[in-house]
N, C-alpha and C positions, 0 to 999 in steps of 0.2 A: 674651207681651206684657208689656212692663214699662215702667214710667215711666220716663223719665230725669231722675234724681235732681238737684236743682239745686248746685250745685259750693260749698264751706263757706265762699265769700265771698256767694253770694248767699243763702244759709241763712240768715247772720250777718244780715242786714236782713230775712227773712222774719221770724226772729225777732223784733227788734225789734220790729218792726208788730204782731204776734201779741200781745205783752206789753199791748199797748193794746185788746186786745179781752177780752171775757167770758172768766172761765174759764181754766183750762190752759192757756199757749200754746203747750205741746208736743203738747196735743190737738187744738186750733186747727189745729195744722199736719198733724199725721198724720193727721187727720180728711178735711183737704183732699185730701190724697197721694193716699189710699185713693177718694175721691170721682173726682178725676182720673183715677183709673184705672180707677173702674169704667167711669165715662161714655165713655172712648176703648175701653174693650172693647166695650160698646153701638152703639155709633156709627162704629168707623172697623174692629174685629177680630172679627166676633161671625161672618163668614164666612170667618176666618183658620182652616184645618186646624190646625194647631201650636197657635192659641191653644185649640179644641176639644179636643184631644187633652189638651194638659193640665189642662180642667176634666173632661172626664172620670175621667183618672188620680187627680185629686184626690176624686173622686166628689162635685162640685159643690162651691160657697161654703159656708164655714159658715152657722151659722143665722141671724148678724147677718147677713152681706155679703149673704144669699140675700134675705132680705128686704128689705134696701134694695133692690135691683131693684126689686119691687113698689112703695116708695117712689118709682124716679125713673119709674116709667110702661111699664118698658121689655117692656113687654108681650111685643113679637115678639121681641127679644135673647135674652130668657127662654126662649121656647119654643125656641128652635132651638137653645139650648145644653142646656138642662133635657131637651129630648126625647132628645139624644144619652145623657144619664145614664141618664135613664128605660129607656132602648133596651138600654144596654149592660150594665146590673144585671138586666135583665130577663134577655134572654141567657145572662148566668152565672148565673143563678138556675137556667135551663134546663138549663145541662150540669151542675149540680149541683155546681158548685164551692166552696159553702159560703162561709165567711167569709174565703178567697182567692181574690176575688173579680176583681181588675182586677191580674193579674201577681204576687198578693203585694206589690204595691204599698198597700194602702191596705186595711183590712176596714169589712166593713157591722159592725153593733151588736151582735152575738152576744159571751153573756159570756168572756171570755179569761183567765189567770190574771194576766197584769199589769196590768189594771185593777183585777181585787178585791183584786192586792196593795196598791196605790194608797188602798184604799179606795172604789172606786167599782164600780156594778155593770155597768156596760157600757162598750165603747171605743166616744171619738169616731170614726168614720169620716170626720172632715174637716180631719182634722191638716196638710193640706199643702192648706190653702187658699191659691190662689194673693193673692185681694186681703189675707190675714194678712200676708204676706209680702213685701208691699208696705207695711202697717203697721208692720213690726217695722225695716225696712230708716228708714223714716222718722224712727222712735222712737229709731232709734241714732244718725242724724246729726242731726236736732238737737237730741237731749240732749249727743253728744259738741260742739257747735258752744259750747252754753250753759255746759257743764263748760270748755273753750277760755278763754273770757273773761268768766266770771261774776265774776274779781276786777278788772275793768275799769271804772272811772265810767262810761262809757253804759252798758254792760251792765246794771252793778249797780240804776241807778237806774231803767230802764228795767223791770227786774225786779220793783222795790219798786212800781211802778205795776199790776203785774199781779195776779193772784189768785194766783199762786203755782202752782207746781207739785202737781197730784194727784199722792195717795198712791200709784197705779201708777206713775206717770212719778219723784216721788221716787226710790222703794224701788226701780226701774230705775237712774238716776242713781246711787246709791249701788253699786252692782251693778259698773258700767264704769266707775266714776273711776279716772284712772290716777295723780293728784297730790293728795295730802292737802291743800293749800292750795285747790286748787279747790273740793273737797268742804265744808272747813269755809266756805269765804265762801257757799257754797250752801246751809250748815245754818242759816248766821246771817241771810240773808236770809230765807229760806223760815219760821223764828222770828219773825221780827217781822210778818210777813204773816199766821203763825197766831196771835198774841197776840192783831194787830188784829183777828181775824175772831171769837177768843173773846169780846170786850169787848161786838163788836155783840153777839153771840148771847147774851153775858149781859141786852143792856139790850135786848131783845128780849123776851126771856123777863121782864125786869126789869117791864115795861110792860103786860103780861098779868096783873101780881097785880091784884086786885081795889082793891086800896089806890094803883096809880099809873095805872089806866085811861081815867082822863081827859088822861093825855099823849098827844102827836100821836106816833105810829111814825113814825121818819124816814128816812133810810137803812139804818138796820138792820132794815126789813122784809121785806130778802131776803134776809138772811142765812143764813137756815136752807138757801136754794136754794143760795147759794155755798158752804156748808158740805158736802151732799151733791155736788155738782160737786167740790171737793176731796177729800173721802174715796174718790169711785167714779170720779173724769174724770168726762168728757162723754159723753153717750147714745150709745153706738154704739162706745168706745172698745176694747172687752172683751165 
């Protein structure tokens, strides 16, 4: 099961719109993507064999996507796909197939050496999570739509309206630009969004010494919350 992806003229106004909301509007949008697809797996594929097969193969959502189920309620979607994982790890538990588990497709958490090369002590066994995949597919076209016409007056100003791109969606951005002119007009706006946001968070913090406490906090009393929404995205994004 896969979304079908909106075509990079209607991206280009999804964009837009996003710019005007909280937050990221590359997270805005992939946040959406990822929700759209869960909710038609719940609701219209959750008795589709193909789409079954490949959350098994995957050996379920990762630990974010799994959760958000329990977020949208979806109680029986969960069981009837969760029980096929449950069913089929069991299974190969049984013939004793160790951490080649589902074809050598995908392994359960047992330590391996290119994990601890990595530095870490266990492999994910969720790397080919199907709603990631859906995330990352999202993350490319409308970062690739924004890098398109970031040197553009509606783009630009539309930009300058937003919070700015998160440090994941940046350091993406930076990653697949393919025209240095793109890139620098996307460093120079994404600068002036960060100045603005240090300014609040100075006079933020400015209004907490004990010698300016009788000022009223005024807009810059969430700044600290749009400051973490920029360093990490939005809840759910990673």
């Amino acid at each position: 099961m896969r979304r079908r992806e909106p075509d990079k003229h209607t991206a280009y106004f999804d964009l837009l719109e996003a710019c005007r909301q909280d937050g990221c509007p590359v997270c805005t949008l992939t946040l959406a993507a990822v929700a759209h697809y869960l909710d038609a797996i719940i609701y219209e594929s959750v008795n589709d064999p193909a789409t079954r097969l490949e959350l098994v193969a995957a050996m379920g959502y990762c630990n974010a996507h799994s959760w958000k189920l329990r977020d949208m309620g979806a109680a029986l979607g969960a069981t009837i796909m969760y029980r096929d994982v449950v069913r089929q790890t069991a299974n190969a538990l049984e013939r004793r197939e160790g951490p080649r588990l589902f074809s050598g497709r995908r392994r359960m958490g047992w330590l391996r050496a290119g994990a601890r090369a990595r530095g870490r002590d266990f492999a994910d066994p969720h790397t080919g999570c199907p709603a990631c995949h859906i995330r990352e597919h999202a993350e490319l076209l409308y970062l690739q739509v924004l890098l398109e016409h970031v040197g553009e007056t509606e783009t630009a100003n539309a930009f300058r309206g937003s919070a700015g791109l998160c440090l994941v969606h940046l350091d993406k951005a930076t990653a697949i630009a393919r025209k240095r002119a793109a890139l620098k007009s996307l460093f120079k706006l994404e600068g002036e969004l960060l100045r603005a946001l240090d300014a609040e968070l100075s006079e933020f913090a400015r209004k907490h010494d004990y010698r300016f406490r009788g000022e009223k906090i005024g807009a810059e009393g969430d700044a600290w919350i749009r400051a973490i929404g920029l360093v990490a995205g939005k809840p759910g994004i990673r």
